[in-house]
Each structure stands twice: as structure tokens, then as C-alpha cells.
TIVO-2410 file (N, C-alpha, C; in nm, 3 decimals):
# residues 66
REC num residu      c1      c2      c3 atome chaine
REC   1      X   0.030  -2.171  -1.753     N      A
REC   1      X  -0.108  -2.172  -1.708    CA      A
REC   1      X  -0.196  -2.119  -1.819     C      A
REC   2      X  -0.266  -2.170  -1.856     N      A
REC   2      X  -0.408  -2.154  -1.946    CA      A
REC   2      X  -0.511  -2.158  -1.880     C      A
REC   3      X  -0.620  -2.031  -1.981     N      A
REC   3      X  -0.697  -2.032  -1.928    CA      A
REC   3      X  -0.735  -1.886  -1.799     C      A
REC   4      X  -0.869  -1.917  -1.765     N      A
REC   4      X  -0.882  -1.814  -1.662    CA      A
REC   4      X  -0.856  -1.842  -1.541     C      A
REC   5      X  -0.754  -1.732  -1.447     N      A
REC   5      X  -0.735  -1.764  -1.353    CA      A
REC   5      X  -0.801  -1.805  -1.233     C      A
REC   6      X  -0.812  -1.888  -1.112     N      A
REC   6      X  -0.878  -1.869  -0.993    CA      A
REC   6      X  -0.904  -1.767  -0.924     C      A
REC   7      X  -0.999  -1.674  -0.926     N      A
REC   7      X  -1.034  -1.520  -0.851    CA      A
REC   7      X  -1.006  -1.527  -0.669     C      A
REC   8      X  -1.023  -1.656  -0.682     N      A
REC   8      X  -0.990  -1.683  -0.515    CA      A
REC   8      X  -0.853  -1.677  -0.519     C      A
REC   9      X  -0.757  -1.803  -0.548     N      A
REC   9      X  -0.642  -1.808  -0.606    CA      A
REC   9      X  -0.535  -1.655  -0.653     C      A
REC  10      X  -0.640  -1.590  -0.727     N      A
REC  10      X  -0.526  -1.474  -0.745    CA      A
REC  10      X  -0.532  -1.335  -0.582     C      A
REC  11      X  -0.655  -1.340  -0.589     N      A
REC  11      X  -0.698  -1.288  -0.435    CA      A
REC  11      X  -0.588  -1.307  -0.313     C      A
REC  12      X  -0.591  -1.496  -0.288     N      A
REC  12      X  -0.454  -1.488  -0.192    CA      A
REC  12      X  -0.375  -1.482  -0.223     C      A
REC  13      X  -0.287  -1.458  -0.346     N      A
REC  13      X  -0.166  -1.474  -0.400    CA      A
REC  13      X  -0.153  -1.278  -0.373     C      A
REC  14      X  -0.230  -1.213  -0.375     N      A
REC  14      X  -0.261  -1.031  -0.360    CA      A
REC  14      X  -0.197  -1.025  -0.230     C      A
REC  15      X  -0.294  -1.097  -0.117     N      A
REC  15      X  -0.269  -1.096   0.010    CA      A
REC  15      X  -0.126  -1.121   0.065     C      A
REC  16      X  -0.126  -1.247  -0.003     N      A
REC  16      X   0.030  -1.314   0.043    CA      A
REC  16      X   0.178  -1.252   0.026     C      A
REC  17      X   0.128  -1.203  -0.095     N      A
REC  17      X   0.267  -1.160  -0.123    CA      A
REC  17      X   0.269  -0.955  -0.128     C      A
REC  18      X   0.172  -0.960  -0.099     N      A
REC  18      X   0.143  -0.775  -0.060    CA      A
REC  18      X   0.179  -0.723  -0.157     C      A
REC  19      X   0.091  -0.755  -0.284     N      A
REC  19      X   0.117  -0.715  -0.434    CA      A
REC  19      X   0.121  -0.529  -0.407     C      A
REC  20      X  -0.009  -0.469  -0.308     N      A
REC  20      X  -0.084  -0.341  -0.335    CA      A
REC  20      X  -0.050  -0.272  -0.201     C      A
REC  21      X   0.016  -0.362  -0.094     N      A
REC  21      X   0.052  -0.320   0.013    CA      A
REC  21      X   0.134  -0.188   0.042     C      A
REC  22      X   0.220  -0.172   0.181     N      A
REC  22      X   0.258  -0.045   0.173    CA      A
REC  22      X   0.406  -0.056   0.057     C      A
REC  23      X   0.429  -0.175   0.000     N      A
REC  23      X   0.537  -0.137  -0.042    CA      A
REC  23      X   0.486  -0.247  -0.196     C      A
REC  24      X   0.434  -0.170  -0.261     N      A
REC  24      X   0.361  -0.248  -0.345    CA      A
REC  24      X   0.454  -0.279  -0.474     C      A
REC  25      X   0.421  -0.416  -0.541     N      A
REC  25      X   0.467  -0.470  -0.660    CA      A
REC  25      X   0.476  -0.354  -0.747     C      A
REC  26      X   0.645  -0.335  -0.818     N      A
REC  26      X   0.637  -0.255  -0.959    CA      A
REC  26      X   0.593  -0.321  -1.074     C      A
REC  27      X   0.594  -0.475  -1.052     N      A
REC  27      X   0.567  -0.522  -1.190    CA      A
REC  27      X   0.408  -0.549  -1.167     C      A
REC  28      X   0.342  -0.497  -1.099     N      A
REC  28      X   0.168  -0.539  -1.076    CA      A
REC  28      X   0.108  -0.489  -1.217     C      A
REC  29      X   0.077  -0.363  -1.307     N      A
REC  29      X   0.089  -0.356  -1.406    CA      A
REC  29      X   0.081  -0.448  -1.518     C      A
REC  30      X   0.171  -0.521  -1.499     N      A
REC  30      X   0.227  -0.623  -1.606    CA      A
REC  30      X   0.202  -0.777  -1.552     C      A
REC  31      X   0.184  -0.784  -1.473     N      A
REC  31      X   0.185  -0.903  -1.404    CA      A
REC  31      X  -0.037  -0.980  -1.383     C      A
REC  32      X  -0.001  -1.102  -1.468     N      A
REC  32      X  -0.117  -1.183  -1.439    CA      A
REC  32      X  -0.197  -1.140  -1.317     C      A
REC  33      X  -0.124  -1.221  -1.180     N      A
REC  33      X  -0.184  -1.157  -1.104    CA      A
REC  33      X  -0.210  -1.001  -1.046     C      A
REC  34      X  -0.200  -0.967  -1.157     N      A
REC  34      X  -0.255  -0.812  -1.085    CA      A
REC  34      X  -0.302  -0.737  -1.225     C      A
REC  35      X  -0.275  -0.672  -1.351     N      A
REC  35      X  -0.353  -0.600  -1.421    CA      A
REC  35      X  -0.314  -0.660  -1.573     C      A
REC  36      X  -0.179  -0.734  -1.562     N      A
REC  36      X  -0.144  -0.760  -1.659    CA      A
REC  36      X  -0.114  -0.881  -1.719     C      A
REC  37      X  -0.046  -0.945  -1.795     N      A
REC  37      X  -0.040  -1.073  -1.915    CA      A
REC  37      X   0.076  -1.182  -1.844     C      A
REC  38      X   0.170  -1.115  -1.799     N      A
REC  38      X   0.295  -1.169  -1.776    CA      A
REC  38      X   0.302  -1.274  -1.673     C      A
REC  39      X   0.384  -1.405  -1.656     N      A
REC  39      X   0.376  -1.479  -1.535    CA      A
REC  39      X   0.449  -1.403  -1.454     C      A
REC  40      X   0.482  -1.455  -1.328     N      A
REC  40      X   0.552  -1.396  -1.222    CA      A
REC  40      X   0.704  -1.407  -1.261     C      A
REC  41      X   0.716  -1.556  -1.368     N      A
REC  41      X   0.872  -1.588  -1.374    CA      A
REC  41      X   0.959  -1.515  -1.516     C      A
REC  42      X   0.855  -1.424  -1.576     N      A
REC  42      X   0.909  -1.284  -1.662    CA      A
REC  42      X   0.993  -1.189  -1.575     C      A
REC  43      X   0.932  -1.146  -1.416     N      A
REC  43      X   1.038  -1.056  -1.378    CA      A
REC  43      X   1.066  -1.118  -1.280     C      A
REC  44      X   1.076  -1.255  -1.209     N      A
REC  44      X   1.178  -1.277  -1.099    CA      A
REC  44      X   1.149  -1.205  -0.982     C      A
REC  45      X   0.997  -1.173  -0.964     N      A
REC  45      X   1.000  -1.044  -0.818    CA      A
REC  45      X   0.931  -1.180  -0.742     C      A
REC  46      X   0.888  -1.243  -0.737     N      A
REC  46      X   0.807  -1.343  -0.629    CA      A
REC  46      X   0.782  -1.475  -0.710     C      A
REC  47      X   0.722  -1.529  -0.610     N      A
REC  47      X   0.694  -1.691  -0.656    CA      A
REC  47      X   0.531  -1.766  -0.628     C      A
REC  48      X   0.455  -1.646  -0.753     N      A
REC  48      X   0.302  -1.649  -0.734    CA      A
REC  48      X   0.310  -1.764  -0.824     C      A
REC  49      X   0.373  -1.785  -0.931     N      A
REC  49      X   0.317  -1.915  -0.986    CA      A
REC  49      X   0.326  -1.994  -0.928     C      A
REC  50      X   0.445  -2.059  -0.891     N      A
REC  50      X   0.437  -2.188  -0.756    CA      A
REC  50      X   0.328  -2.171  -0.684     C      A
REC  51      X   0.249  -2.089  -0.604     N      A
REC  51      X   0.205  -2.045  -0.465    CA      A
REC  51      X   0.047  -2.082  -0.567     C      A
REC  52      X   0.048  -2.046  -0.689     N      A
REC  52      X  -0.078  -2.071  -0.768    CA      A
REC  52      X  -0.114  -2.190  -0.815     C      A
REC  53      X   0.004  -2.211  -0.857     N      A
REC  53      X  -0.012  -2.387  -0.895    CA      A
REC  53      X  -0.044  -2.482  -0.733     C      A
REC  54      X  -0.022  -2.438  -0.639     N      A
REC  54      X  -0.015  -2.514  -0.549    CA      A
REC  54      X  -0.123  -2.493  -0.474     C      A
REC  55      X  -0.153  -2.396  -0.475     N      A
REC  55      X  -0.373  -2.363  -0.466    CA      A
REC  55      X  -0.424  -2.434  -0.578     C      A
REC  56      X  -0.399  -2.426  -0.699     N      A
REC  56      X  -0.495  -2.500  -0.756    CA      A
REC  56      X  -0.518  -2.626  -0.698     C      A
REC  57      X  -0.388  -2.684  -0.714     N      A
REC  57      X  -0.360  -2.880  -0.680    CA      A
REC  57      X  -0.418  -2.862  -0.490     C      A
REC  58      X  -0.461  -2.808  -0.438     N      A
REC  58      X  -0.483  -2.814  -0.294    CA      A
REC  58      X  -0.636  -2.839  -0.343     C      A
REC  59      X  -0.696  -2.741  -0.418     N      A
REC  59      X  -0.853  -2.696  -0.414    CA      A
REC  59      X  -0.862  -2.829  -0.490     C      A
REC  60      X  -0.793  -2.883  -0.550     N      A
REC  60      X  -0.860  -3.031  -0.637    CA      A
REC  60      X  -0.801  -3.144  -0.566     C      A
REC  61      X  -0.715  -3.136  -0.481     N      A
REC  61      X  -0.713  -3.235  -0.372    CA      A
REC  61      X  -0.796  -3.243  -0.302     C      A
REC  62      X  -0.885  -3.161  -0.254     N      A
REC  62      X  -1.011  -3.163  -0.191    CA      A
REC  62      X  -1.107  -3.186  -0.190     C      A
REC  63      X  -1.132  -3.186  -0.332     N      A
REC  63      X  -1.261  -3.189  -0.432    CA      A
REC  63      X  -1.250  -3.374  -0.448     C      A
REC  64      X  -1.139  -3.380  -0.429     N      A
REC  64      X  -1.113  -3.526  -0.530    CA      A
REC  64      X  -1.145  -3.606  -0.343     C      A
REC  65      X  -1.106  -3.591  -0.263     N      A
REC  65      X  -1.142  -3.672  -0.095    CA      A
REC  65      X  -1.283  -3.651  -0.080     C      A
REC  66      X  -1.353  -3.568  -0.145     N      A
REC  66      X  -1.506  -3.524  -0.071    CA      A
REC  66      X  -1.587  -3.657  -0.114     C      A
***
């Protein structure tokens, strides 16, 4: 992924996967979606890139029917 991320997009990917929740991501730090550089598939803890790539292609499936 290049480029700047979707703020919406990384927002539900926060929600979804309870990056900050009661049992919050160790790799959030380091991790794109949350403070840092890294994709999700550097440490193997979740599957935000899929879940991101697949918001993007939803939000431009949408765009593209209107």
C-alpha cells in the first residue's frame, strides 16, 4: 500500500480488530494502523491489510455504481 492511508479505513480497522481495547495490540507502536510504519503482515498479529484493502475496493465500488 502506497501512499496515505484512509482515516476512515484505518478508524474501522481500530474498531474491528480492538487495536486500543481492553486487551490492546503490542505491535500498535509499530504498526501502520496505529503509530507506526509496518504492515500488519511484519508481525502476523491480525489481518488489517486484507480488511483494508477490502474497504478500499468497497468505498470505490460505490463510487464507481453512483
Amino acid at each position: 500500500m502506497s501512499g496515505e492511508l484512509n482515516k476512515d479505513a484505518v478508524k474501522a480497522i481500530r474498531e474491528h480488530y480492538n487495536c486500543q481495547g481492553k486487551y490492546p495490540c503490542r505491535e500498535f507502536d509499530y504498526c501502520q494502523f496505529g503509530k507506526g510504519s509496518n504492515t500488519s503482515y511484519d508481525c502476523c498479529e491480525c489481518g488489517a491489510d486484507e480488511y483494508y484493502e477490502g474497504y478500499i475496493r468497497a468505498i470505490k465500488d460505490k463510487e464507481e455504481t453512483k
